[in-house]
C-alpha positions in Angstrom: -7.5 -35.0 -4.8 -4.5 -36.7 -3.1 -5.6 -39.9 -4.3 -5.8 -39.1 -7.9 -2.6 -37.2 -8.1 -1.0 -39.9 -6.3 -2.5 -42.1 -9.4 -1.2 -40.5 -12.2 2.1 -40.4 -10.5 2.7 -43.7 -10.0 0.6 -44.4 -13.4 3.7 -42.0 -15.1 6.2 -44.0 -13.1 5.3 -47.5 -14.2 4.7 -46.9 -18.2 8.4 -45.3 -17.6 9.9 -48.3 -15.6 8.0 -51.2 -18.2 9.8 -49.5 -21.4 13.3 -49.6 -19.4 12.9 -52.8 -18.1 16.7 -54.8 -18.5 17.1 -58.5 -19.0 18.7 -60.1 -16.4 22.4 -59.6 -16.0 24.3 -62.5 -17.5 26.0 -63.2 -14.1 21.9 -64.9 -13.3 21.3 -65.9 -17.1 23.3 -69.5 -15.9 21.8 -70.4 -13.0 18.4 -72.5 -12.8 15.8 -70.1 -11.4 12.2 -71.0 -10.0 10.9 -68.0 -11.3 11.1 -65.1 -12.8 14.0 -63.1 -11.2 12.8 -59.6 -9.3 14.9 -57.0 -7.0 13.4 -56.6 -3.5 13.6 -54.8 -0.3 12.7 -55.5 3.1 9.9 -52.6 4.3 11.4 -50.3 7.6 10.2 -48.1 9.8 11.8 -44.5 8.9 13.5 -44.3 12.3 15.8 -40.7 11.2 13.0 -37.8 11.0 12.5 -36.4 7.5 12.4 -33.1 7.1 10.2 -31.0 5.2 12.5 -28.4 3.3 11.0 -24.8 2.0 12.5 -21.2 1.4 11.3 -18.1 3.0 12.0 -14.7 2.8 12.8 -12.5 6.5 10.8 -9.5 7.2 11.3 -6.8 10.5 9.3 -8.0 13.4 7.7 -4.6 13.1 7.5 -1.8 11.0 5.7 1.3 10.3 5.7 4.5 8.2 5.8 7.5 10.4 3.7 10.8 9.9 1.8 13.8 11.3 -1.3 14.3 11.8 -1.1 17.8 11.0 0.6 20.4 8.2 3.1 22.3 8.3 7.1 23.1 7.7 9.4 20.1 8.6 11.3 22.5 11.4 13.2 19.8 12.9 14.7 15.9 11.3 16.4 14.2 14.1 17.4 11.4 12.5 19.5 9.7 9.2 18.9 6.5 7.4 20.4 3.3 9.4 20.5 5.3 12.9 19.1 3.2 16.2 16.2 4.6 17.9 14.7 4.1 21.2 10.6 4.3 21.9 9.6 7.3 22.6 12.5 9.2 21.3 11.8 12.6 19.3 12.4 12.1 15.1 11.5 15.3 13.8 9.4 18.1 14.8 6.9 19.7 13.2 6.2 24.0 12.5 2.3 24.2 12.7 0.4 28.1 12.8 1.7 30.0 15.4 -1.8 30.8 16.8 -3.0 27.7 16.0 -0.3 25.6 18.3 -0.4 29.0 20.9 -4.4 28.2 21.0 -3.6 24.9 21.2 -1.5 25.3 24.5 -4.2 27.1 26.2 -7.1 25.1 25.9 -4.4 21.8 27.1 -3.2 24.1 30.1 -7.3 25.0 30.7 -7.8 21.3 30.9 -5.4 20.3 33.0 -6.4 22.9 36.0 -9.7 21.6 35.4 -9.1 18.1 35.7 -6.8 19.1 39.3 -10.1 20.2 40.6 -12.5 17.3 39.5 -9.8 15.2 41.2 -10.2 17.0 44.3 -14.3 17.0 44.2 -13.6 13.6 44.0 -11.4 12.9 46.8 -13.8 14.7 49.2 -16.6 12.8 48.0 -14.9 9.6 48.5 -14.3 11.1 52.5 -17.9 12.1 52.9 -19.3 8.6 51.2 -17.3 6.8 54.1 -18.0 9.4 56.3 -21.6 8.3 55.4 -23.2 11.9 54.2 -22.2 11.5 50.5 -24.8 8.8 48.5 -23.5 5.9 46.3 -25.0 8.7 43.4 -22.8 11.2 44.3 -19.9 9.1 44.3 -20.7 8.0 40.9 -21.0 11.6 39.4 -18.0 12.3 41.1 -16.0 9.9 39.3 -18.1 10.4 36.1 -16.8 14.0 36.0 -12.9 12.7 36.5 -13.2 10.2 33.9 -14.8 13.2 31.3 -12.2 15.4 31.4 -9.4 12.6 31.4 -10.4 12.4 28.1 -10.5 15.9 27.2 -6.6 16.5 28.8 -6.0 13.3 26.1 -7.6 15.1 23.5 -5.7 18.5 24.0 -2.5 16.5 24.1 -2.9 14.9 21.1 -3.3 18.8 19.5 0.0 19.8 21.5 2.1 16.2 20.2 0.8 16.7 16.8 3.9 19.0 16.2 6.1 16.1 17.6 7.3 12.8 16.0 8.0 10.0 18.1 9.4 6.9 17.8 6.5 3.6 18.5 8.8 1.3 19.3 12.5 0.9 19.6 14.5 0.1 16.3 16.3 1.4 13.1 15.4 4.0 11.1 14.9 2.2 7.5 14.7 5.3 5.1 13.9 9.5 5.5 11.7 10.4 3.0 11.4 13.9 3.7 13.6 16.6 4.5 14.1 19.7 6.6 11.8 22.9 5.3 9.5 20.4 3.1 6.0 21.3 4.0 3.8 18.2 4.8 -0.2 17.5 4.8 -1.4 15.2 7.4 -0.6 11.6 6.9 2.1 12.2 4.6 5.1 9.5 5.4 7.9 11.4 7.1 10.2 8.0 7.7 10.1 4.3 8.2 11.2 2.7 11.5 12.2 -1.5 11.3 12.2 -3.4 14.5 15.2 -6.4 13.5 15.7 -7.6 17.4 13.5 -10.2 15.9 12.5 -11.2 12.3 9.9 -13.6 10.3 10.4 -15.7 8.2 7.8 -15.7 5.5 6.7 -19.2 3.6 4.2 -19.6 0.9 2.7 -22.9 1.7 0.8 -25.2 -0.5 -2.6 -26.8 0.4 -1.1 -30.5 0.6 1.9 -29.6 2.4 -0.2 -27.0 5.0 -1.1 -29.5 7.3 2.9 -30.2 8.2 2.9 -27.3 10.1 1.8 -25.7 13.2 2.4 -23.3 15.5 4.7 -24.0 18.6 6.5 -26.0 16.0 10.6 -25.5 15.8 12.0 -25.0 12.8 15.6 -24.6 11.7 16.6 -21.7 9.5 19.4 -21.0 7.5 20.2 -18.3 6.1 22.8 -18.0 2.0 25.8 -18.1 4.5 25.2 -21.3 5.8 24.2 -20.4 9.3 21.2 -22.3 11.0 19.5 -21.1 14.3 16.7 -21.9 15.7 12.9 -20.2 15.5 9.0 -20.9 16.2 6.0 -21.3 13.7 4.3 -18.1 15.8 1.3 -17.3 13.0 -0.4 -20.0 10.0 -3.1 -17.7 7.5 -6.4 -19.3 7.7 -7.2 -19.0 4.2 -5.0 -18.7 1.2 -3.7 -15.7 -0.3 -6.0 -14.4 -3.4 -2.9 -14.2 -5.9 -0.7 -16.8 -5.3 -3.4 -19.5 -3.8 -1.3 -20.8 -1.2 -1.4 -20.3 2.8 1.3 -17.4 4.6 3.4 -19.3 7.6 5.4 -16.9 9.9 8.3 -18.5 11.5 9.8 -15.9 14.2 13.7 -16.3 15.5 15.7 -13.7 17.3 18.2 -11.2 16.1 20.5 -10.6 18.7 23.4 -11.0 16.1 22.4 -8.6 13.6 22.3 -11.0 11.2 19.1 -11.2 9.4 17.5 -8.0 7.6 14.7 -7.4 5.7 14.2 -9.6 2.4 16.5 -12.0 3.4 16.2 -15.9 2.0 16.3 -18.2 4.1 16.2 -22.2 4.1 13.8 -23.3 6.5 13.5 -27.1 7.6 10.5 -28.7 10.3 9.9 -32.5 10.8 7.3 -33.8 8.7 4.8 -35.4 10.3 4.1 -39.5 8.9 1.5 -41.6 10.0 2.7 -45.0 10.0 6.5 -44.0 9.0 6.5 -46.8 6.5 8.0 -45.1 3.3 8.3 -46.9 -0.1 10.1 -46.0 -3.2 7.3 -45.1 -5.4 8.5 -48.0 -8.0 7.4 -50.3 -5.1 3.4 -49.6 -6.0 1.7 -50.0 -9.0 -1.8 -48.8 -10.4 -4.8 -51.5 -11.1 -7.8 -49.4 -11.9 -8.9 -46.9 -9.2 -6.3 -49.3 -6.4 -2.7 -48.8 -5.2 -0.7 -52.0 -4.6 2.6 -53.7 -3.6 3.9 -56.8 -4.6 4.9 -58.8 -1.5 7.4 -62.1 -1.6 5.8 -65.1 -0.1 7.0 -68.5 -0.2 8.8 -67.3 -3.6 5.4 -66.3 -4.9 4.8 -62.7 -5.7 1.4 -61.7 -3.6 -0.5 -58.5 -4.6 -1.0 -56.8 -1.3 -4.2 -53.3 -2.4 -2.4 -50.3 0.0 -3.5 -47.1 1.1 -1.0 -44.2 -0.1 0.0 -40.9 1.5 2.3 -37.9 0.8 4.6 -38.5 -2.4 8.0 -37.2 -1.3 10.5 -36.7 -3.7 11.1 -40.1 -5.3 9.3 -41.9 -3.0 5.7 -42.5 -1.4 4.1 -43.2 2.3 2.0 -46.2 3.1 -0.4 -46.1 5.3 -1.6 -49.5 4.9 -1.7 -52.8 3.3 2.1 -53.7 4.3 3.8 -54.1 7.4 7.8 -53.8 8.7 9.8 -56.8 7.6 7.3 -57.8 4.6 9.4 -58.7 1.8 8.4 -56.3 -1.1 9.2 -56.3 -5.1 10.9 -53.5 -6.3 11.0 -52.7 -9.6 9.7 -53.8 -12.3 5.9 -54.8 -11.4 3.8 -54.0 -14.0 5.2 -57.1 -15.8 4.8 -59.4 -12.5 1.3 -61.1 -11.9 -0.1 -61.7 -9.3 0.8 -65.3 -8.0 3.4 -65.4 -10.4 7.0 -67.4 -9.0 9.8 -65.4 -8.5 13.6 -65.7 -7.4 15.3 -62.6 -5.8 18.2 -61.6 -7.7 22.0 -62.4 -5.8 19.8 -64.9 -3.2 
């Protein structure tokens, strides 16, 4: 696919350059010439990195919308839009059936004595196992019975904080949705918490351009005021998305400033990988059938040198092969230059 896009570019870009073609400036039209006259350029390494240039959008590290798992009367809304929260720290609070949450209390409190004394059934097993009159079997029950009712304390908690809103994580309270004396069914959203102490930057990649990045790779980001810091490519999408066909990069900085928030654009810059770093403007190559070529100066004698192409970027093309740093290469006009055809470089 590269290949024939690569063709009909540079097939677009000679018909273009052949119908503009110039006569020779009159400043050449005196001298005696050898052969046809020709601009050219000497091919060079790309020694500066070049950078591959896209625009993301910033999203909250984490975020969440925050509910009960039971019904009942919003009692209790700790919080506003915008405040700073800490993990673990009470929102809002909920008004469940009074018998219900009193029932509730009972059977966590029954639970609790219960799981006291397994602990201490265990601990004298554990003396009389190395006392040698309690089996391996015994021990194992033992510990069997601790671990069962572990999980039913857990499970009587989770009745008890049902009534309770807390926050997952430390961060910023994005929007209330609800308010004080609404009733609400399980699972309705209450709030939304952001986490913004660090932020992604979200690309939509395409499929020629995914292979650029990777993750561990620094990027620079900058954000509509002008100011760049530093992040990581932490997260590449194996497959595309369904909708907009292309691949979703996550690029994660910090944001100990402040400075980024949610749907934030963002410029973001890596280096772009080249394989040979020879880079070509693209009216250096021509198209001869299904073949990429250059036309290289030798002895005053254009030679057509077949080349293996790369990424096309911007206005000009990579070479992989056929050419090599120092080779004197014609630079415009080539569709109307033949191979083995005498030319003279213009001003030499």
């Amino acid at each position: 696919m590269r290949k024939g896009f690569a063709l009909i570019i540079l097939s677009i870009l000679i018909f273009s350059l052949g119908c503009g073609a110039k006569p020779a400036d009159n400043k050449d039209a005196g001298k005696e010439t050898k052969g046809k006259l020709v601009s050219a350029l000497t091919v060079k390494k790309q020694e500066q990195p070049l950078l591959l240039s896209a625009v993301g959008i910033a999203e909250p590290e984490q975020e969440a919308d925050l509910f009960f798992n039971a019904s009942g009367i919003l009692t209790g809304l700790h919080v506003t839009n915008g405040m700073k929260v800490g993990k673990g720290q009470l929102l809002a609070t909920l008004d469940t059936d009074t018998a219900e949450n009193s029932v509730s209390s009972l059977v966590l409190a029954d639970a609790q004595a219960e799981l006291a004394k397994k602990q201490t059934d265990l601990e004298r097993v554990q003396k009389l196992y190395q006392e040698g009159v309690a089996t391996e079997r015994d021990l194992e029950d033992a510990q069997r019975e601790v671990d069962r009712q572990t999980n039913q304390v857990a499970q009587a908690e989770r009745s008890v904080v049902a009534t309770n809103l807390k926050a997952p994580f430390s961060g910023i309270i994005a929007e209330v949705m609800q308010q004080a004396g609404q009733t609400v069914s399980p699972g309705t959203p209450v709030m939304k918490i952001v986490d913004l102490s660090k932020v992604k930057i979200v690309l939509d990649v395409p499929n020629d351009l995914i292979s650029q990045y990777h993750v561990g790779q620094t990027a620079a980001v900058t954000s509509d005021g002008g100011k760049q810091e530093q992040g990581k490519v932490t997260a590449i999408s194996p497959v595309t998305d369904p909708q907009t066909g292309k691949y979703r990069v996550e690029i994660t900085l910090s944001n100990g400033t402040g400075l980024w928030r949610g749907g934030m654009v963002a410029q973001v810059e890596v280096p772009r990988t080249l394989s040979t770093g020879i880079i070509l403007p693209l009216s250096c190559v021509g198209v001869n059938q299904d073949q990429q070529y250059v036309l290289a100066i030798e002895n005053g004698v254009a030679k057509r040198h077949v080349v293996e192409v790369g990424q096309i970027i911007g206005d000009s093309i990579e070479i992989l092969s056929g050419i090599k740093p120092n080779d004197r290469v014609i630079s415009s006009g080539i569709a109307y230059i033949g191979d083995g055809e005498a030319v003279t470089v213009k001003g030499e």
